[in-house]
C-alpha positions in Angstrom: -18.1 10.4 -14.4 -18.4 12.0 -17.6 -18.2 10.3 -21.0 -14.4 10.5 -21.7 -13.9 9.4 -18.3 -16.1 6.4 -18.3 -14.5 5.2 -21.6 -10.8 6.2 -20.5 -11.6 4.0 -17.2 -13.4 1.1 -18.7 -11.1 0.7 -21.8 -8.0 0.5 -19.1 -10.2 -1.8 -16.7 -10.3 -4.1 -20.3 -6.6 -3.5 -21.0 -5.5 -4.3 -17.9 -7.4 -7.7 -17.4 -5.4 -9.2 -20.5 -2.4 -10.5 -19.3 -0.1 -9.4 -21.5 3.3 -9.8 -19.7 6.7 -9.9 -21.4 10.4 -12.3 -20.2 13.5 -10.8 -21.1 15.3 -13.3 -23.5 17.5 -10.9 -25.1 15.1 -10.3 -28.2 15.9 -14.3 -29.5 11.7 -14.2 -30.1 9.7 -11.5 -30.3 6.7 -11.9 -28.4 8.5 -12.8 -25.4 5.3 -14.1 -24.6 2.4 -15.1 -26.4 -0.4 -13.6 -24.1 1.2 -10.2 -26.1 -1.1 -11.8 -29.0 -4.3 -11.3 -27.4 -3.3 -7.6 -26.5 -2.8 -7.2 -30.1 -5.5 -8.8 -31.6 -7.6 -7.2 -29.5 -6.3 -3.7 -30.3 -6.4 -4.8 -34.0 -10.1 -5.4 -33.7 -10.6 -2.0 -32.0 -9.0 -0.3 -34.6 -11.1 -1.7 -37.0 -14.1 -1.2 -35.6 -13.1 2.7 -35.5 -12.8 2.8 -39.3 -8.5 3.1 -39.7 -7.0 2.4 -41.8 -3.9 0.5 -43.3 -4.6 -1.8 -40.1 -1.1 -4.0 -39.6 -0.3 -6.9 -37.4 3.7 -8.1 -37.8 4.7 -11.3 -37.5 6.9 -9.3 -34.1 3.4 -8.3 -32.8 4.0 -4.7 -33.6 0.5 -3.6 -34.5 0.4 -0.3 -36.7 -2.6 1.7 -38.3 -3.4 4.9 -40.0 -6.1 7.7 -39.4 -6.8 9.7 -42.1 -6.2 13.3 -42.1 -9.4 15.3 -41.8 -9.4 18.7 -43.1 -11.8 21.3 -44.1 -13.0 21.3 -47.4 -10.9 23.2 -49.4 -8.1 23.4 -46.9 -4.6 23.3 -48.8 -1.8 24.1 -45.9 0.3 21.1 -44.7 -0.2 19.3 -41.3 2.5 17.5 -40.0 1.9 13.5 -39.9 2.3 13.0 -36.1 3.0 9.6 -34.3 1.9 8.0 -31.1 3.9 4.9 -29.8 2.6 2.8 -26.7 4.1 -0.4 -25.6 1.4 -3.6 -24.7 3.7 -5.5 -22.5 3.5 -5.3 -18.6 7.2 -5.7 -16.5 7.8 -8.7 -15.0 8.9 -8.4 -11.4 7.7 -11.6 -9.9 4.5 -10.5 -9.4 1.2 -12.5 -11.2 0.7 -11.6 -14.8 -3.1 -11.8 -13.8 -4.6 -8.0 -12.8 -7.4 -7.3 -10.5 -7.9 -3.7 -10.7 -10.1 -2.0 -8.4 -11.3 1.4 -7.5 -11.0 3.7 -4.4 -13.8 6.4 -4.4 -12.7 9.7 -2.9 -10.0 8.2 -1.6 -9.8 9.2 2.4 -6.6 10.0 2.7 -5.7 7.1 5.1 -4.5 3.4 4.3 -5.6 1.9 1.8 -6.3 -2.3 2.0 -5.4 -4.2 -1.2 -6.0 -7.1 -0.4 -7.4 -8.2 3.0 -6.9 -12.3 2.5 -3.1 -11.4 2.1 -2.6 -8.7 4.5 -1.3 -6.2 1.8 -2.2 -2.9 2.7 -0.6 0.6 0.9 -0.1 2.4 3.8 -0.1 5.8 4.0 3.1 6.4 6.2 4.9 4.2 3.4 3.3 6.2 0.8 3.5 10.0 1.3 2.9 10.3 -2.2 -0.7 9.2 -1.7 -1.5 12.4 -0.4 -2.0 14.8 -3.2 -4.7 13.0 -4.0 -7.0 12.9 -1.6 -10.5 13.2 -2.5 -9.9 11.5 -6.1 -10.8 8.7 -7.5 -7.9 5.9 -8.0 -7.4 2.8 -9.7 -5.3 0.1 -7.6 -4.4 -3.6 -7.6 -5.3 -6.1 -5.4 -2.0 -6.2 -4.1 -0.9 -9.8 -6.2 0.5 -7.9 -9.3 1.1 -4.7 -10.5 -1.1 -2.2 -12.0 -0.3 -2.0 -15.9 -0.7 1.6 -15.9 2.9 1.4 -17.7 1.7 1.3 -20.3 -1.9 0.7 -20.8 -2.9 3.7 -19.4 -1.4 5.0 -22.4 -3.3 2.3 -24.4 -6.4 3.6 -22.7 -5.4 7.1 -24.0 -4.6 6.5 -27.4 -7.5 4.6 -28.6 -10.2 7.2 -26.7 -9.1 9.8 -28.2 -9.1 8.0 -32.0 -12.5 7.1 -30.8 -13.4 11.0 -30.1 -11.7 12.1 -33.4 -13.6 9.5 -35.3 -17.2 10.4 -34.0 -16.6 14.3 -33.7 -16.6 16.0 -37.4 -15.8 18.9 -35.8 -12.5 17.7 -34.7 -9.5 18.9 -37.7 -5.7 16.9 -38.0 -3.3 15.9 -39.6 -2.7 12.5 -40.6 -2.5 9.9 -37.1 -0.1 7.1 -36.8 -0.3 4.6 -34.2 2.0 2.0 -33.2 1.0 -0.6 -30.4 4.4 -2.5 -29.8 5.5 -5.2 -27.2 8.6 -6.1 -24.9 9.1 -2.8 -24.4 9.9 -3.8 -20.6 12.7 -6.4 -21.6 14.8 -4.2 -24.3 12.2 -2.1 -26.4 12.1 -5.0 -28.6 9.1 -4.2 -30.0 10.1 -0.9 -31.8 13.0 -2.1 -32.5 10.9 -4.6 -34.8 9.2 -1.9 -36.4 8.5 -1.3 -40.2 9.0 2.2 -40.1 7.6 2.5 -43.8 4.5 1.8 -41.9 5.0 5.0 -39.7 5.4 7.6 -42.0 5.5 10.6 -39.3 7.6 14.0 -38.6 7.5 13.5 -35.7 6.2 11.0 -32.7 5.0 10.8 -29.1 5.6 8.3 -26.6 3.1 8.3 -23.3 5.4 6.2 -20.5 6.2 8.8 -18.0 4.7 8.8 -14.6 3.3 11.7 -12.7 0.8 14.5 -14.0 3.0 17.0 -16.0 6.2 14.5 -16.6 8.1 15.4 -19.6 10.7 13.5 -21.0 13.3 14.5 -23.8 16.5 13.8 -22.4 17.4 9.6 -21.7 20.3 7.5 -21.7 22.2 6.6 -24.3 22.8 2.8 -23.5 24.7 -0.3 -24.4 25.8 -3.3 -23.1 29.3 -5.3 -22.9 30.0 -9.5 -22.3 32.9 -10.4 -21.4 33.9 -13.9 -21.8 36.8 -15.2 -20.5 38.3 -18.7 -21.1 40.7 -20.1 -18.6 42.8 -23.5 -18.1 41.1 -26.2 -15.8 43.7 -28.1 -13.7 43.6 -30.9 -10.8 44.5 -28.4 -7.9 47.2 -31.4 -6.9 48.9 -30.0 -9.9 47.8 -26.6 -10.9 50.9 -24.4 -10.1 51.8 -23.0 -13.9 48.8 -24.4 -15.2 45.6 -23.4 -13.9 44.3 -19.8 -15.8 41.5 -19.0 -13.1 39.0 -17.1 -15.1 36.8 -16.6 -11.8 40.0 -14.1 -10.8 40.2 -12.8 -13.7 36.6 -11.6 -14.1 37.3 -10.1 -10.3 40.6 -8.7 -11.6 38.6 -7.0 -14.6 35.2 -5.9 -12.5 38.2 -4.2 -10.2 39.5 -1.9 -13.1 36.6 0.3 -13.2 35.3 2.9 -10.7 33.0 2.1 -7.9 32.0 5.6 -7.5 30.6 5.4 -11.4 27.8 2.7 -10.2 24.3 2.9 -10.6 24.0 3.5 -6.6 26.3 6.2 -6.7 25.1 8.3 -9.3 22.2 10.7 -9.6 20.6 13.3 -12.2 23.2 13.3 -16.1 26.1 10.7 -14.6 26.3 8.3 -16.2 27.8 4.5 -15.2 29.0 1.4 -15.5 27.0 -1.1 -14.3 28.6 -4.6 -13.5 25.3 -6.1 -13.9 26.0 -9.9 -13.9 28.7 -12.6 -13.3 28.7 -16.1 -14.5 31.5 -18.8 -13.4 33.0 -21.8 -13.1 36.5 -23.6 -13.4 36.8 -23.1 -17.2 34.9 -20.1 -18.2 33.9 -16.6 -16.7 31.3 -14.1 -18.5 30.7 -10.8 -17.1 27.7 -8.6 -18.5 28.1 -4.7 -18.0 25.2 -2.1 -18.7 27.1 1.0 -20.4 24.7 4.5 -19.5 25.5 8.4 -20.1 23.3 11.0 -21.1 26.5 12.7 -23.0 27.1 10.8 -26.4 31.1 11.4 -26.0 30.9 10.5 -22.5 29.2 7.1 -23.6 31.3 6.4 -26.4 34.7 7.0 -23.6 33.0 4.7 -21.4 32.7 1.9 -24.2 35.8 2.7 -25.2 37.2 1.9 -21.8 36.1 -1.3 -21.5 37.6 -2.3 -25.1 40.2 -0.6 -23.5 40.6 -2.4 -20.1 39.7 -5.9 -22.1 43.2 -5.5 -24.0 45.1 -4.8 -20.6 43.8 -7.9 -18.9 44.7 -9.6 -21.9 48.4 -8.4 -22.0 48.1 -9.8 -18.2 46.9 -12.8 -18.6 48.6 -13.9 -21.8 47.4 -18.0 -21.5 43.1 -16.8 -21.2 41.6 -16.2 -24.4 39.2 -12.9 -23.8 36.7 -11.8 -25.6 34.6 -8.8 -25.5 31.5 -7.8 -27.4 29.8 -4.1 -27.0 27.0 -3.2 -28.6 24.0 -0.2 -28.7 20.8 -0.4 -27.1 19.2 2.8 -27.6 20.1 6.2 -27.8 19.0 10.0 -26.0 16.3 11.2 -27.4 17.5 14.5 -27.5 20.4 13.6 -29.7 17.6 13.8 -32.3 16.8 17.2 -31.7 16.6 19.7 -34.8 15.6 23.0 -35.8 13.1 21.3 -37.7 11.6 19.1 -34.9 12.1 20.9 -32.2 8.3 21.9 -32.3 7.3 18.4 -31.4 8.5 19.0 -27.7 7.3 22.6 -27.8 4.1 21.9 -28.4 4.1 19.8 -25.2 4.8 22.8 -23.3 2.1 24.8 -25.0 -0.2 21.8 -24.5 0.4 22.0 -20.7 0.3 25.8 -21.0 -3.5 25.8 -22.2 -4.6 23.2 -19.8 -3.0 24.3 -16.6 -0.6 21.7 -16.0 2.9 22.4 -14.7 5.6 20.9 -16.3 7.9 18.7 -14.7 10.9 18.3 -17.1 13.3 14.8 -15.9 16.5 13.6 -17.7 15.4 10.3 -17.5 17.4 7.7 -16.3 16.4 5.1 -18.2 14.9 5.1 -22.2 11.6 4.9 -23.4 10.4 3.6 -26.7 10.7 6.5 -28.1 15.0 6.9 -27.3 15.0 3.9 -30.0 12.6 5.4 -32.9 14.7 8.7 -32.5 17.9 6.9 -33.8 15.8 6.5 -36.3 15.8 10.2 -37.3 12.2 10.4 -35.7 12.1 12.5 -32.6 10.0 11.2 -30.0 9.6 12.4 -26.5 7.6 11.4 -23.7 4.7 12.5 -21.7 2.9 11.6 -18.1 0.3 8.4 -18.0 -0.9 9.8 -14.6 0.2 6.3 -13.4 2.4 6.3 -9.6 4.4 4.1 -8.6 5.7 1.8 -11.9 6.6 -1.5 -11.6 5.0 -2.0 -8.1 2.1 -3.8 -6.6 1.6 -0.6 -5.0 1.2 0.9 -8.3 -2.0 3.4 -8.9 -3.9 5.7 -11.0 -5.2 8.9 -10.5 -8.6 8.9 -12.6 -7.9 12.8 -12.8 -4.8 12.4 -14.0 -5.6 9.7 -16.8 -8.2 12.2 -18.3 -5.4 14.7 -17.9 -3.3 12.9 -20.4 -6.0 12.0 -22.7 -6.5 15.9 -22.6 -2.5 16.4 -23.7 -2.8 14.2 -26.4 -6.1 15.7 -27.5 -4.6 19.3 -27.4 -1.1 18.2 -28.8 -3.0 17.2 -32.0 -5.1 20.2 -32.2 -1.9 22.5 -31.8 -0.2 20.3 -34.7 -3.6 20.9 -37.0 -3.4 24.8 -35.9 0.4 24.8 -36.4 0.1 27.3 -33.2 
């Protein structure tokens, strides 16, 4: 291994070996956890150590710092301030929070044993997509948790190159703003705790996407609806004209929308409405719906049909008291798409232009950090960690293609110093 790649691989090997993983609990604290404060503080230290400045730790976690623009002497034109958002947090799927992470040298092509204790092998038939990389170098669990590569891969990425930028003189930019967030995993909760006066940038890059050459500006927009319906308990022995059954009336409501417009029934732009949860018993029924559409009118119809079908089950069921609260989650990134940002995602092309990657543009169905910061009028799309397999304990990372990224977000910044 070179440098870059020894410092890429043993920054990720640290990364990944602090637990860091967040528990949805709706954003009521933020941490979700408080092993997110080690990831942090650690990151805080790092950050020092490489000289940046205005160096900030929230009471939400959301770690932020500045490097400095570095121009030639006498240089007067303007350079964008540019951002780069990655999230700390690791999913939680059930797997252990704890990450043994361990290397495959020139990977053969064939099975690959995670752990031989457990039995857990990657096999090769289940995989196909371990193919293309035969003959590299991979980083894979031990089969007990997942990888982390969403998102410290990004991490990884992120702080090398402030640490080339800060040793190499030779290196010109802009002003640098970084922003290390948590529970991304469990609702973006993390940016959407940010101080924005602290990131001060035109524009802003997320690293979350997957394979080499992923490019991400188009997500959901998404919300979410609860339903709550209060019925009228009765003694069956004397229900008749009594008893409001909210249980039926949650099945009455779920049955009012479209079971071709489900998650498992859509593909690509459609969008859906997810009947994501039901909660009953003999008084009181809550039903939580997950509202998704690439197209902002299409979203808005959708929420709009639920408030809609709300008052119809209402007017049926005159004795329940309903209730129904909708609100927004995040947004599509490319709803923040102007003439004057569109060069942020065009400089991702020309990025993968000069280094010989091949683009592979996804509407991505799902949201990133960066489909919350662009409500916030700063456009933010996404780019490839290298990373296979998310949210898996069959996750894995290319070594060539973590160096591959580092390399994009090396070259984005050059192209935004030479405005080319």
């Amino acid at each position: 291994m070179n440098d870059i790649q020894q410092e890429l691989v043993t920054r990720f090997y640290r990364y990944v070996q602090i637990p860091s993983q967040s528990k949805g609990n709706g954003g009521t604290v933020v941490p979700s956890t408080e092993s997110q404060w080690d990831m942090a503080r650690q990151l805080q230290r790092e950050l020092e150590e490489l000289g940046l400045t205005d160096i900030s730790l929230s009471d939400k976690c959301v770690l932020t710092a500045k490097l400095p623009a570095h121009l030639p002497q006498g240089e007067t034109k303007t350079v964008p301030s540019v951002g780069f958002c990655t999230h700390m947090d690791t999913v939680d799927v059930c797997l252990s929070p704890i990450v043994h992470p361990q290397t495959i040298t020139a990977y053969d092509g064939g099975d690959i044993v995670l752990n031989e204790a457990q039995h857990i092998v990657m096999t090769a038939k289940d995989h196909p997509e371990l193919a293309k990389y035969k003959g590299q170098d991979l980083i894979v669990t031990d089969g007990t948790s997942v990888l982390g590569s969403d998102n410290k891969a990004a991490v990884a990425n992120v702080m090398t190159a402030l640490s080339t930028l800060t040793k190499d003189p030779s290196l010109y930019h802009g002003d640098i703003y970084v922003a290390f967030v948590p529970d991304e995993e469990c609702g973006l909760y993390g940016s959407k705790n940010m101080d924005f006066s602290k990131f001060p940038v035109d524009f802003a890059y997320t690293i979350d996407s997957c394979e080499l050459g992923e490019v991400v500006y188009e997500t959901f927009n998404a919300g979410s609806a609860t339903v709550t319906i209060h019925g009228v308990s009765a003694h069956p022995m004397s229900a008749k004209g009594v008893l409001v059954n909210p249980t039926l009336i949650a099945v009455d409501f779920i049955n009012m929308f479209d079971r071709s417009e489900t998650p498992e029934c859509t593909d690509g732009k459609d969008g859906y409405i997810w009947c994501q949860e039901v909660h009953s018993n003999q008084s009181t029924a809550t039903v939580h719906l997950n509202i998704r559409d690439h197209h902002k009118d299409l979203y808005e119809e959708k929420k709009q049909r639920i408030a809609a079908n709300v008052k119809k089950l209402q007017a049926a069921n005159p004795r329940a008291v309903i209730e129904c609260t909708i609100s927004d989650t995040y947004g599509n990134i490319a709803d923040a798409i102007t003439d004057d940002n569109r060069k942020a995602i065009d400089y991702i092309y020309d990025a993968m232009k000069e280094l010989d990657i091949t683009p592979k543009t996804i509407a991505m169905r799902g949201g990133t950090d960066g489909s919350f910061i662009s409500t916030k009028g700063i456009l933010t799309p996404n780019y490839f960690t290298g990373g296979m397999n998310f949210h898996s304990r069959y996750e894995f990372l290319p070594i060539p293609s973590l160096v591959k990224s580092y390399e994009m977000t090396m070259k984005l910044i050059q192209l935004i110093y030479t405005g080319k």
